[in-house]
C-alpha positions in Angstrom: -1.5 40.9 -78.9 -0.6 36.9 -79.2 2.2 37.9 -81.6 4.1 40.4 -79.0 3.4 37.7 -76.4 5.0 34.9 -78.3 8.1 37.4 -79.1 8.4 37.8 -75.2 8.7 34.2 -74.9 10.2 33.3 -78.2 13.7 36.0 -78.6 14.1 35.8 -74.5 14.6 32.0 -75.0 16.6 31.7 -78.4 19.2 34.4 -76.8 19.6 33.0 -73.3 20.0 29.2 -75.2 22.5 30.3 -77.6 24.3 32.7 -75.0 24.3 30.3 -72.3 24.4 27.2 -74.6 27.7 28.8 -76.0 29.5 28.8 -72.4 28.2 25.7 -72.0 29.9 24.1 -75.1 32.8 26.0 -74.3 33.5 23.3 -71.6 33.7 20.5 -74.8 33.7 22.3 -78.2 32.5 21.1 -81.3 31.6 17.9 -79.5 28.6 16.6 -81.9 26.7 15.8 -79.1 25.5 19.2 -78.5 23.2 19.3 -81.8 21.1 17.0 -80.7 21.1 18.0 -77.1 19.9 22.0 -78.3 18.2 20.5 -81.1 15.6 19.1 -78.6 15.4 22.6 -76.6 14.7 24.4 -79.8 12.1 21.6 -80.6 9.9 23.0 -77.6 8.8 25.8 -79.1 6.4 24.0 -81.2 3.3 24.8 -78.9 4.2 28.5 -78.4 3.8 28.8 -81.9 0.4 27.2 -82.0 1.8 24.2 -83.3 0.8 20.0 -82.9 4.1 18.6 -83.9 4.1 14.5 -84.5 8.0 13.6 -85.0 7.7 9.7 -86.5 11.2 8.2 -86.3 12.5 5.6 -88.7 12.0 2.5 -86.5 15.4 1.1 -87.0 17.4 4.4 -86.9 19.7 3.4 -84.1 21.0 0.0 -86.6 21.6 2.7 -89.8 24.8 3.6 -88.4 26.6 7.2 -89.7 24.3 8.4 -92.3 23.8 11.3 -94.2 20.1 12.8 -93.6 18.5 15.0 -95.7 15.3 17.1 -95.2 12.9 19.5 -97.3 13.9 23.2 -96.6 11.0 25.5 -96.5 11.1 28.5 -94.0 12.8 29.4 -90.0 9.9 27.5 -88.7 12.2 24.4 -89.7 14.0 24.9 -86.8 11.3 23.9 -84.6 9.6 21.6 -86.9 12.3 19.6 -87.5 14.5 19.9 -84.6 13.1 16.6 -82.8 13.8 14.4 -85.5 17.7 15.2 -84.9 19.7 12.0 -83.8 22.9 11.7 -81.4 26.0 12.6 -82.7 24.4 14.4 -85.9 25.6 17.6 -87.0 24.0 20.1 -89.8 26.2 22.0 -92.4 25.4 25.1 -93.3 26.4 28.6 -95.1 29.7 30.3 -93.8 28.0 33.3 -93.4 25.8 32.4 -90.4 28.8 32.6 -88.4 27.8 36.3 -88.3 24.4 35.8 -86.8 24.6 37.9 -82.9 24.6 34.7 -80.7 23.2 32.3 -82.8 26.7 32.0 -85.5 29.2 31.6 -82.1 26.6 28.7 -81.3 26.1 26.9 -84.1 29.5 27.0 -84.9 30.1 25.9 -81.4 27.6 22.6 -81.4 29.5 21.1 -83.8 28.2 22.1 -87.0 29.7 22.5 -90.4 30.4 26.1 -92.0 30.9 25.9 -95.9 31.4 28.7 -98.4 28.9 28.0 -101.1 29.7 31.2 -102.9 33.0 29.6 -103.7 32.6 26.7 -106.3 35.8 25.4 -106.0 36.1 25.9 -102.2 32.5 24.2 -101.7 33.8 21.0 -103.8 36.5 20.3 -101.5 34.4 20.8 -98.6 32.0 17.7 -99.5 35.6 16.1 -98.9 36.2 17.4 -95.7 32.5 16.7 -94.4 32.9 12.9 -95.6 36.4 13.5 -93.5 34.9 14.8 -90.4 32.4 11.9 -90.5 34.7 9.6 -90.3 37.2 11.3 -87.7 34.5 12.7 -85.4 32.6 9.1 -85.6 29.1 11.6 -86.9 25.8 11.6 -89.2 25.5 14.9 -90.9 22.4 16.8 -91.3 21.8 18.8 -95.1 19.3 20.5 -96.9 19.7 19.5 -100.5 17.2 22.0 -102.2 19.9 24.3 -100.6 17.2 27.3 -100.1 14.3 28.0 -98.8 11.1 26.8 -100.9 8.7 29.0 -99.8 5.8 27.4 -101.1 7.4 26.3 -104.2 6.7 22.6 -103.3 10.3 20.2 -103.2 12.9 22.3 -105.0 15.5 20.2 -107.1 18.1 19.1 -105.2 21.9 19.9 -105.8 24.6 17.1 -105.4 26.6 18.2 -102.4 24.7 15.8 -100.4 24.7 12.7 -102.5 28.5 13.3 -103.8 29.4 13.0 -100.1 27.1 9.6 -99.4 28.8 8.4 -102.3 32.1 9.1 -101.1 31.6 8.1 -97.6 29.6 5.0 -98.5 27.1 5.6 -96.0 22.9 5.4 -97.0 20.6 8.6 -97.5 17.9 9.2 -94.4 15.0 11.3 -96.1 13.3 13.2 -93.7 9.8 15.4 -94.5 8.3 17.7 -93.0 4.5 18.8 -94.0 4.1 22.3 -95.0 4.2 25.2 -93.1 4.2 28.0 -95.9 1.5 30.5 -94.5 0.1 28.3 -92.4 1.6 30.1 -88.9 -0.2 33.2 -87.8 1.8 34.4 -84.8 -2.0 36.2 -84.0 -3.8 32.9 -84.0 -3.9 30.5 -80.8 -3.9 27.5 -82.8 -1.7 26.5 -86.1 -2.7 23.2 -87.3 -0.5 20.2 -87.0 2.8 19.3 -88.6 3.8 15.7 -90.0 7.6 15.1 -89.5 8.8 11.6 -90.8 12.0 9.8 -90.9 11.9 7.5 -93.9 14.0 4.5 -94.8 17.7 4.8 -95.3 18.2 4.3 -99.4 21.4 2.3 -100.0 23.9 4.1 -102.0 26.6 1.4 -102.3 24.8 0.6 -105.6 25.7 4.0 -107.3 29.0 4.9 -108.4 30.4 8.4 -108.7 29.0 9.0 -112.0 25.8 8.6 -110.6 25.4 11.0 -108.2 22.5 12.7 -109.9 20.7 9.7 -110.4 21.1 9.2 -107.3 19.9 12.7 -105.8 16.3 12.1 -108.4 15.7 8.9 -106.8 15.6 10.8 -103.7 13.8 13.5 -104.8 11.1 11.5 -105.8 10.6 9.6 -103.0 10.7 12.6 -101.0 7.8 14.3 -102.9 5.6 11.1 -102.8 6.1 11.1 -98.8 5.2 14.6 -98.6 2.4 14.2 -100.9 0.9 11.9 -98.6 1.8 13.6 -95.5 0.6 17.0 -96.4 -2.7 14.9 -97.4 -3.0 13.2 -94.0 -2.5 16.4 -92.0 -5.3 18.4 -94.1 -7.6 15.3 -93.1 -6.3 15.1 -89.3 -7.1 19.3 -89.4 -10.6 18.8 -90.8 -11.1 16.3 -88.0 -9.9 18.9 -85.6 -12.0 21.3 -87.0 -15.4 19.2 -86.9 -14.9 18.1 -83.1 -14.2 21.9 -82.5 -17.4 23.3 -83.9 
């Protein structure tokens, strides 16, 4: 019964914000502003889904400048998770394909965000040139997944180089940002999920590494992402069995 009620609230919502969102961006296209303004919208939905969301933002964010963030990937409930921890003037890339998406492709295309062809090798190369171009055109900080999947309870997948060639290139710093897990912890028939850990982690300086060290460069970041999470995903089992005591 909570599962059909949530789906009243939750498809309702994501069509009128992408249909009316879409009209809305119509007005200033592509204008990276709109990411972060839907982002937040998007972000609400955390307690319909039975979820205690605590965003902690990087303390000096608003000194990094245009950066390149990069977050762990694990399931749709990323969009929610996640979506607070999106800055102004930020924009995500992602697949070519979800341009097909009824109402969601016209609107994410539409807020600003980057379409790639990863299918195409050579064609996904010379977009990492054209991100670090819009970056510096369109003034932005750009938003990618670096496992480049969903994990799905696989823990931190490797991480391809998309991301890093294009810090590199831009010379602008990496932003980790981690999210505690959610695999098979959201049962759209329970009232309450649990809580969810989403932190924004120092910027890592990239001036340092040269172009033949991008994957050095993506390892160092991939370990320090699975130490944060480590300790995240640790803190929220402690903060639940808390919850749990004070609730029996």
């Amino acid at each position: 019964m909570l599962l059909i009620l949530r789906a009243l609230v939750v498809i309702p919502f994501c069509i009128l914000v992408c249909l009316l969102g879409s009209i809305y961006c119509l007005f200033s296209p592509r204008h990276p502003r709109h990411s972060y303004t839907f982002g937040r919208l998007f972000g609400r939905l955390a307690p319909v889904f039975g979820l205690k969301v605590e965003t902690r933002i990087y303390p000096g964010v608003g000194d990094i400048g245009n950066c390149i963030y990069i977050a762990n990937h694990q399931n749709n409930y990323d969009m929610v998770t996640a979506a607070k921890a999106v800055q102004p003037r930020t924009v995500t890339v992602g697949k070519k394909s979800l341009l097909w998406i009824p109402f969601f492709g016209p609107f994410y295309w539409l807020t600003g965000n980057i379409l790639i062809d990863r299918n195409n090798k050579t064609k996904s190369r010379g977009t990492i040139y054209q991100v670090v171009d819009q970056m510096k055109k369109r003034d932005i900080s750009i938003w990618m997944f670096p496992e480049g999947t969903r994990s799905r309870g696989r823990g931190l997948l490797p991480f391809k180089t998309g991301a890093f060639h294009a810090a590199i290139a831009a010379g602008v710093p990496i932003v980790p940002i981690c999210v505690s897990n959610t695999h098979n912890k959201i049962d759209l028939n329970r009232c309450n999920n649990g809580r969810v850990i989403v932190e924004m982690m120092a910027p890592i300086d990239t001036s340092q590494y040269g172009k033949d060290q991008v994957r050095e460069l993506a390892l160092h970041c991939h370990q320090v992402m699975v130490e944060k999470l480590d300790e995240i995903n640790r803190e929220v089992a402690e903060l639940e069995a808390q919850d749990a005591k004070r609730g029996s």
